[in-house]
Structures are given as structure tokens and as C-alpha cells.
C-alpha positions as CSV (number, residue, x, y, z in Angstrom):
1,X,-5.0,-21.2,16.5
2,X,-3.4,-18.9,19.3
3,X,-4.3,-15.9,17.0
4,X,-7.4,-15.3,14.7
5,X,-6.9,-16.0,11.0
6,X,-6.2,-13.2,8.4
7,X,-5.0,-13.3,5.0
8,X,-3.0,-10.5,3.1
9,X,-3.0,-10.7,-0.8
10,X,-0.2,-8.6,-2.3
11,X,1.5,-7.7,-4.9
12,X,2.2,-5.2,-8.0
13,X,-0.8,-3.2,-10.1
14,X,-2.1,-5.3,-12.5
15,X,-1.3,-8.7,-10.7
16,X,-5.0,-9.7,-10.4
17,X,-5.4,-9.2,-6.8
18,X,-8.7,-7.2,-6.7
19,X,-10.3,-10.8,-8.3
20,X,-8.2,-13.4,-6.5
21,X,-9.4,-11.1,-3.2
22,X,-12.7,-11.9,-4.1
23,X,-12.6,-15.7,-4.9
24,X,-11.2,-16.0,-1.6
25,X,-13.6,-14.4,0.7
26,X,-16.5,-15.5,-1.4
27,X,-15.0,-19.3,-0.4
28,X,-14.2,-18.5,2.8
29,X,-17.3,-16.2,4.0
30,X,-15.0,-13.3,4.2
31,X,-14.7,-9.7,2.9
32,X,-11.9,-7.8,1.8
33,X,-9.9,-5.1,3.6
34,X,-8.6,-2.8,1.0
35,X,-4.6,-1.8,1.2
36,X,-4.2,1.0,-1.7
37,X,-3.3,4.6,-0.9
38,X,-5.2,5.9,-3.7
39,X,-8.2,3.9,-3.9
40,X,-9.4,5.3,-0.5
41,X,-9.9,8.9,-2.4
42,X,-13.6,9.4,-3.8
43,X,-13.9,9.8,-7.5
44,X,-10.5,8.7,-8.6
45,X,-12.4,5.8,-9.9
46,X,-10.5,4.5,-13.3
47,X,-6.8,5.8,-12.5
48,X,-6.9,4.0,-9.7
49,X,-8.3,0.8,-11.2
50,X,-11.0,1.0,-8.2
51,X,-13.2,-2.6,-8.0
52,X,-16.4,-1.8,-9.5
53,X,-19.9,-3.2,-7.5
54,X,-19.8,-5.8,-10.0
55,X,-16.5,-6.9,-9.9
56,X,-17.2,-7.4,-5.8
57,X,-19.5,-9.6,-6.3
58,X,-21.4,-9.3,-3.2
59,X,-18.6,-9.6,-1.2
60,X,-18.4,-6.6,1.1
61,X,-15.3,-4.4,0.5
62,X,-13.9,-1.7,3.4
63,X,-11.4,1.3,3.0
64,X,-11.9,2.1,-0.4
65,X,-13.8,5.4,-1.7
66,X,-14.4,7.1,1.7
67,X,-12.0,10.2,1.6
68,X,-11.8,13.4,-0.4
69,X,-9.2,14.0,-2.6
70,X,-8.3,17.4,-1.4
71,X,-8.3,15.9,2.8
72,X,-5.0,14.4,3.8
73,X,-5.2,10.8,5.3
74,X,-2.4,9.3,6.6
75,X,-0.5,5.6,7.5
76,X,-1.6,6.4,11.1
77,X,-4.9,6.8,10.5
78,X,-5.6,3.8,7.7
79,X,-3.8,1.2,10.3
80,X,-6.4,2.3,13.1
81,X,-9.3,1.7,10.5
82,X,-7.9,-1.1,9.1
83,X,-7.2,-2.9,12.6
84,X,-11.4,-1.9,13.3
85,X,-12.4,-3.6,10.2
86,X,-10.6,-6.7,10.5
87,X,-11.4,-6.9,14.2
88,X,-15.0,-5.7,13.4
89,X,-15.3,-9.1,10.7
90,X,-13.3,-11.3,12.9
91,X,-16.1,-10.9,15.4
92,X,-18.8,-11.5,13.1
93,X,-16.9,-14.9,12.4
94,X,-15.8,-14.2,9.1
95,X,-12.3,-14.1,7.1
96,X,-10.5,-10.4,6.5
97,X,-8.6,-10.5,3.4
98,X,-5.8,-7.8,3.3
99,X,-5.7,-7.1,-0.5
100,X,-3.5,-4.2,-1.9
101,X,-0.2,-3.2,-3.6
102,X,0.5,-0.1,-1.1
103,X,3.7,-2.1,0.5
104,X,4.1,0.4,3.8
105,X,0.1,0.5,4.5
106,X,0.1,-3.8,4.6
107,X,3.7,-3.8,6.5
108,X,1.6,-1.3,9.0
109,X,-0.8,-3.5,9.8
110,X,0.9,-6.7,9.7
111,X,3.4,-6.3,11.7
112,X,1.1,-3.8,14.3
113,X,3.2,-0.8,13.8
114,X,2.8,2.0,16.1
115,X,3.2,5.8,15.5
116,X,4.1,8.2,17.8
117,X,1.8,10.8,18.3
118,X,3.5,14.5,18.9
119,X,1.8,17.6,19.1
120,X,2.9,19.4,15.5
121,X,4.4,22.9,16.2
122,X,6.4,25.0,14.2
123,X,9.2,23.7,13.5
124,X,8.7,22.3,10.5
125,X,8.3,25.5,8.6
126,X,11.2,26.8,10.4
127,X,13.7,23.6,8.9
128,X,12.2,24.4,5.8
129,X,13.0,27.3,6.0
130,X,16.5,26.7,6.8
131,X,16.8,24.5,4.1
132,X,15.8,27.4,1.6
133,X,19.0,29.7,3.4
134,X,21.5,27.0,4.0
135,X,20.6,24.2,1.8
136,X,18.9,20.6,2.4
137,X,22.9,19.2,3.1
138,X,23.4,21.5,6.1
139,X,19.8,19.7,7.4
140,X,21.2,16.2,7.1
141,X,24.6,17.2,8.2
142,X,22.7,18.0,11.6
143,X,20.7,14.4,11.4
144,X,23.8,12.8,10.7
145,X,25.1,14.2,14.2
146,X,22.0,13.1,15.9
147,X,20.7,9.8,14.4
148,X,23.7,8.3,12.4
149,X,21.5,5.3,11.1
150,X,19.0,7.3,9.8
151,X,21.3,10.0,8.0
152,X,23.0,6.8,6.4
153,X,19.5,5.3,5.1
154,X,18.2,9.0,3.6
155,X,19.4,10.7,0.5
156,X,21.1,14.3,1.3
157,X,18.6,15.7,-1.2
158,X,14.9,13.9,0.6
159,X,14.7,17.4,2.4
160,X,10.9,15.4,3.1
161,X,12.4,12.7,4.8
162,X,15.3,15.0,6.9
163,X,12.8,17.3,7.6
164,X,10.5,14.5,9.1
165,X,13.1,12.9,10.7
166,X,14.5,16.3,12.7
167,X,10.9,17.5,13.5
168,X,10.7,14.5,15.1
169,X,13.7,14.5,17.1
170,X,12.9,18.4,18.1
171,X,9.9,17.8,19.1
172,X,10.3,14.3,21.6
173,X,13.8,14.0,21.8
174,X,13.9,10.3,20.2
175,X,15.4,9.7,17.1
176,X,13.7,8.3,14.2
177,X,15.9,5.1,14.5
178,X,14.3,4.4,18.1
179,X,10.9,5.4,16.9
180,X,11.3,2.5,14.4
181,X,12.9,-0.1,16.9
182,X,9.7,0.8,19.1
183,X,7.3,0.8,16.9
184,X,8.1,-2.6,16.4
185,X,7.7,-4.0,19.6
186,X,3.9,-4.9,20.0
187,X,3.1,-8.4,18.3
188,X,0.0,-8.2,15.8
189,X,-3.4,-9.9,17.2
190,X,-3.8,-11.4,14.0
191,X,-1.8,-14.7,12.2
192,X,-1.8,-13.0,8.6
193,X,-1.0,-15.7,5.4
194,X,0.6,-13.5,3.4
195,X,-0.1,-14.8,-0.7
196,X,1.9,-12.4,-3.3
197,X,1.6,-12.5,-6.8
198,X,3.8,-11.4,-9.6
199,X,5.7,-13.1,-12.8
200,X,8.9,-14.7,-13.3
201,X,8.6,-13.3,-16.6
202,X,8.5,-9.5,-15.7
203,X,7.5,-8.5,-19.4
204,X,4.9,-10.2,-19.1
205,X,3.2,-8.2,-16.4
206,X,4.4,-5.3,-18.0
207,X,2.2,-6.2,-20.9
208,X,-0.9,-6.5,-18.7
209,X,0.3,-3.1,-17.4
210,X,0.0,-1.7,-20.9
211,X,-3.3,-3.5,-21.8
212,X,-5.0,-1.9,-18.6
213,X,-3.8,1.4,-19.4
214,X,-5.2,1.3,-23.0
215,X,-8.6,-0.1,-21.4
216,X,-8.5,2.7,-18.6
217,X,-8.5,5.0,-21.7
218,X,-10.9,3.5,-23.6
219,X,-13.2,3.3,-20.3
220,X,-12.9,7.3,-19.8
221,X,-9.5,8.3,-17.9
222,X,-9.2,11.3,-19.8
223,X,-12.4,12.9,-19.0
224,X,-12.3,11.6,-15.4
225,X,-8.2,13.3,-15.2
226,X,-9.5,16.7,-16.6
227,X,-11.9,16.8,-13.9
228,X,-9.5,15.9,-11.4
229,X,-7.0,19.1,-12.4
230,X,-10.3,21.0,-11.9
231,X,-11.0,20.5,-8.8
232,X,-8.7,20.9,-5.4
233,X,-6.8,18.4,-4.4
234,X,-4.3,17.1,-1.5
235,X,-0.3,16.7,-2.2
236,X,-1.2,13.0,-1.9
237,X,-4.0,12.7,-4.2
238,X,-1.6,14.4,-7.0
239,X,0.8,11.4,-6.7
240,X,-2.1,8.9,-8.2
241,X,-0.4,7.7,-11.1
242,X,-3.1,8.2,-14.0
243,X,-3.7,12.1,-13.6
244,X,-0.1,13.6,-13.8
245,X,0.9,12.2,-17.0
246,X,-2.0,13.7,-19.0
247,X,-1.6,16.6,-17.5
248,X,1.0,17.5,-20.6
249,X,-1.3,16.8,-23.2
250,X,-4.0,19.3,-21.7
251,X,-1.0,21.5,-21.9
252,X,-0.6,21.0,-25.3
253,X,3.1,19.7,-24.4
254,X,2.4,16.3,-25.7
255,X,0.6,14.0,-28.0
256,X,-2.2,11.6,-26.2
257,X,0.0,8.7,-27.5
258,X,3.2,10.1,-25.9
259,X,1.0,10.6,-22.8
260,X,-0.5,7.5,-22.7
261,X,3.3,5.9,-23.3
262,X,5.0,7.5,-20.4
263,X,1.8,6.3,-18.1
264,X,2.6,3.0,-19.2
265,X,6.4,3.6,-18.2
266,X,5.6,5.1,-14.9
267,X,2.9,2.7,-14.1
268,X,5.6,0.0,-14.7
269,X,8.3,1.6,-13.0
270,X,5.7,1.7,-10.2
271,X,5.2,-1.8,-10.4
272,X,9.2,-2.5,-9.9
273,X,9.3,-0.7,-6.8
274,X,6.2,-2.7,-5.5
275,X,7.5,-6.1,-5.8
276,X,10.8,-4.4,-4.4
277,X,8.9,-3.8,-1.4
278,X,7.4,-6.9,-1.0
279,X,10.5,-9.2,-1.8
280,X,12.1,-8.1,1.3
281,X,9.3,-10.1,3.2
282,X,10.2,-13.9,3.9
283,X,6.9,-14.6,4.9
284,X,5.6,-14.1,1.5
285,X,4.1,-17.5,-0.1
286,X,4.7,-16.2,-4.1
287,X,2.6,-17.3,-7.1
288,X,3.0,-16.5,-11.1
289,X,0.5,-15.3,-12.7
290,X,2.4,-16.5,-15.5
291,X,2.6,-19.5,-15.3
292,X,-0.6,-20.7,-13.9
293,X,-4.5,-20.2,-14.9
294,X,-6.4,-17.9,-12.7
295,X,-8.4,-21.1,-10.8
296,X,-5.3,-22.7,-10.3
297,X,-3.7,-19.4,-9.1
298,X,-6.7,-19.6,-6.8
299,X,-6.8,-23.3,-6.0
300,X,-3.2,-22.9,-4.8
301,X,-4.3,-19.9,-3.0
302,X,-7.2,-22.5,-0.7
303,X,-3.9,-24.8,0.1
304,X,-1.7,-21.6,1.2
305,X,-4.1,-20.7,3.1
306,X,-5.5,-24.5,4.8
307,X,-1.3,-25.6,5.2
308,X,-1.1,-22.2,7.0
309,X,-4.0,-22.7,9.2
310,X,-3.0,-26.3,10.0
311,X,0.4,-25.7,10.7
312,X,-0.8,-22.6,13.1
313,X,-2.8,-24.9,15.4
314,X,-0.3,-27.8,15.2
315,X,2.2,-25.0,17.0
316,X,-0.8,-23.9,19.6
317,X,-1.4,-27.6,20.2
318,X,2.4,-28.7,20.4
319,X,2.5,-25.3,23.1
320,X,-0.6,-26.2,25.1
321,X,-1.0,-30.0,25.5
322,X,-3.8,-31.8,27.0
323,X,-3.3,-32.7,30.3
């Protein structure tokens, strides 16, 4: 193979990839490279549905449980630690498995993304600001007149998104649309197989959504949420999916079962925008979870993986021939 071999194992919450991660690295000497924007926050164990020591199995496991919940972390920074720990086992002559349902943080790294790095200066707060006096449609009407493309892709009311995108245009004098084209540019060092699981019957991941959910409960999310809301916290960590929608039953707002029922809802309207994501990849070699038994979901998984290898090096051998 031109390029060294990496696998990425995607897919919605609930899919099974934490376990199918592991049968794979354990049968290929590898260890897993984790790709979930939450589970890289200490202590936000259970609503995150973080691998437990025992579920690893001995197989070493990297980017999980190493920031604090109140410190901000960003795409930037998990694709340059990513990159290290994939390069890092490639070296020791082992196999990286890319296992995660965070759609943009695997995208990063498979396709070698690059950021551009601008000095942050004020004018951020001072769009903000503008979009307090004037409104968030005056700030897109001014994208719109300075990157077209992006203004068409954004919703009038992501002030986030129009804020990010004008910063960055204020600050370098590139649109957002070139920063994309760019970024783009660089060919990964790695040949990723890309395996994604999901269901053709969608209720029936759903119902493993709702079975996890009751078992996060049962296993302590509430006490482990109550702490969470007592302790600081970054804008990013507050997104985990697990902690906001107790937060009205500590209120008193609503029932635990009417709590519990809209994490079950949001968790699954999570899971819909994750195999969204991940559809828009052709490279993707799908499996269903329902309709095969987790070994042969993970013998099927050995032949993805040994057809991809073999066709890699019949293309480096059809490109360098012996003389």
C-alpha cells in the first residue's frame, strides 16, 4: 500500500461501535482512536456512554477523558491529536481504528482538513454587537455581499455561523468559501476503510436508543447530571445530550418520566442527524445491525477491511510495476 492502513468505524449513538471498535483492534493488534466531542470531557462518564476499562478490553483507547468540562477544545485542536495518535500507533506497527459518531471531527481527519489560523481580535464582540442594534439579517445581508455561497448555505437566523463566517473574512480577507476549497487541498497520509453502521429498520435503533437511556438511568445519570449543573462548565460541554434534559426535573418543571422521554427524543433526533452526516460519504462500506448478529457484523467487518487492503496494493502495484 502507497499509504499506511487506517480504519474509521462510524455511525449513530447506540449503533455498537464502541464494541465492534474493539473486536477489531484486538484482531488486528490495533487500538482505537476515539471520534466523539463529548467523550473527550472528564467526568461526563454515563451521558456520554464513555467505554468503561472493562469494556476496552485491554485494548488501548486515545482521546477520550483528557479535557475539563469547563476548558474549550476545539476541531482544530482534536485533528492535530488525532493525526499524532494515529501516526504515533502506525509507527509502533499497529492498526488505528477511528471509532465515533462526531460526523465533522472523523470528516477532519479523514480527509486532512486544515484550519486557518488567525490572530482573534475584536471583532467578534463588535458583530455581535451589531447584531443586538441592527439585527442578525443586516449581518448576513453583508455576508451575502461578500461570500454569496456561504450566505446561501447559512440560515439568516445562525448569527453563530455569520458571525464566524464575517470574523473570518475581516480578519484575512478570504471568504469562508475559499477557506473551505483550501482546506481541502492536502491529501490525508493515511488510506482510511471507512465501516458505518446503522439499521434499515430505523425503529429499531431507536429502540436501542431508548433501552440505553433507561440503563444510563438505572446506572446513575441522574446523580452524575446534578453534579454536572454544579460545577462550571464550557458552552460545549452544556450541549452533551444527557444533562440538559434533566435539568427541568431539578427545576421541578417536569416529571423524571417526562424527562427521561424527551432524552429519548432528543437522543434520537441526534441519531437522524448523524447518519445524515454520514450518508453524504460514498466511501462508506454500511452494515445493519439489524439484520445481522454482532460476530457476523464483525466477520463482515475482517472482509471490509482485507478486500480494502487488497485492492489498495493491487492499485500501488498496477502504478509501480517491476521492472
Amino acid at each position: 500500500m502507497k499509504k499506511p492502513l487506517a480504519v474509521a468505524l462510524v455511525g449513530p449513538t447506540a449503533s455498537g461501535k464502541s464494541s465492534l471498535a474493539v473486536k477489531i483492534a484486538k484482531h488486528f493488534t490495533g487500538e482505537v482512536v476515539s471520534a466523539d466531542s463529548m467523550q473527550i470531557y472528564k467526568r461526563m462518564d454515563i451521558a456520554t456512554a464513555k467505554v468503561t476499562a472493562e469494556e476496552m478490553q485491554g485494548v488501548p483507547h486515545h482521546l477520550i477523558d483528557f479535557v475539563e468540562p469547563w476548558e474549550s477544545f476545539s476541531v482544530a485542536e482534536y485533528k492535530a491529536l488525532a493525526l499524532s495518535c494515529i501516526g504515533d500507533i502506525v509507527k509502533r506497527g499497529k492498526l488505528p481504528v477511528l471509532a465515533g459518531g462526531t460526523g465533522f471531527y472523523v470528516d477532519t481527519v479523514i480527509n486532512n482538513t486544515s484550519f486557518l489560523d488567525y490572530e482573534k481580535t475584536d471583532i467578534r464582540k463588535k458583530l455581535l454587537l451589531r447584531a443586538e442594534n441592527e439585527g442578525v439579517e443586516a449581518l448576513w445581508n453583508e455576508l451575502s455581499k461578500v461570500d454569496k455561497e456561504s450566505a446561501e448555505k447559512i440560515h439568516k437566523n445562525d448569527l453563530k455561523r455569520i458571525v464566524r463566517a464575517l470574523e473570518l473574512y475581516d480578519t484575512t480577507g478570504r471568504t469562508m468559501t475559499e477557506q473551505r476549497r483550501l482546506s481541502h487541498l492536502e491529501e490525508s497520509g493515511y488510506s482510511f476503510c471507512i465501516i458505518g453502521l446503522t439499521a434499515e429498520n430505523r425503529q429499531f435503533l431507536y429502540d436501542r436508543i431508548d433501552r440505553r437511556v433507561d440503563l444510563m438511568l438505572k446506572n446513575g445519570l441522574l446523580e452524575e447530571a446534578r453534579s454536572f449543573f454544579g460545577s462550571e462548565h464550557s458552552q460545549t460541554a452544556k450541549q452533551a445530550i444527557g444533562y440538559k434534559e434533566l435539568k427541568p426535573y431539578f427545576d421541578g418543571v417536569l416529571t423524571l418520566e417526562e424527562a427521561a422521554e424527551n432524552l429519548k427524543r432528543e437522543t434520537r433526533r441526534y441519531a437522524k442527524r448523524q447518519l445524515s452526516w454520514f450518508r453524504r460519504n460514498e466511501n462508506i462500506n454500511w452494515l445493519y445491525i439489524d439484520k445481522e448478529s454482532e460476530e457476523t457484523l464483525f466477520i463482515k467487518s475482517l472482509e471490509i477491511i482485507e478486500n480494502f487492503i487488497e485492492k489498495a496494493k493491487g492499485e500501488s502495484d498496477e502504478e509501480n510495476p517491476e521492472l
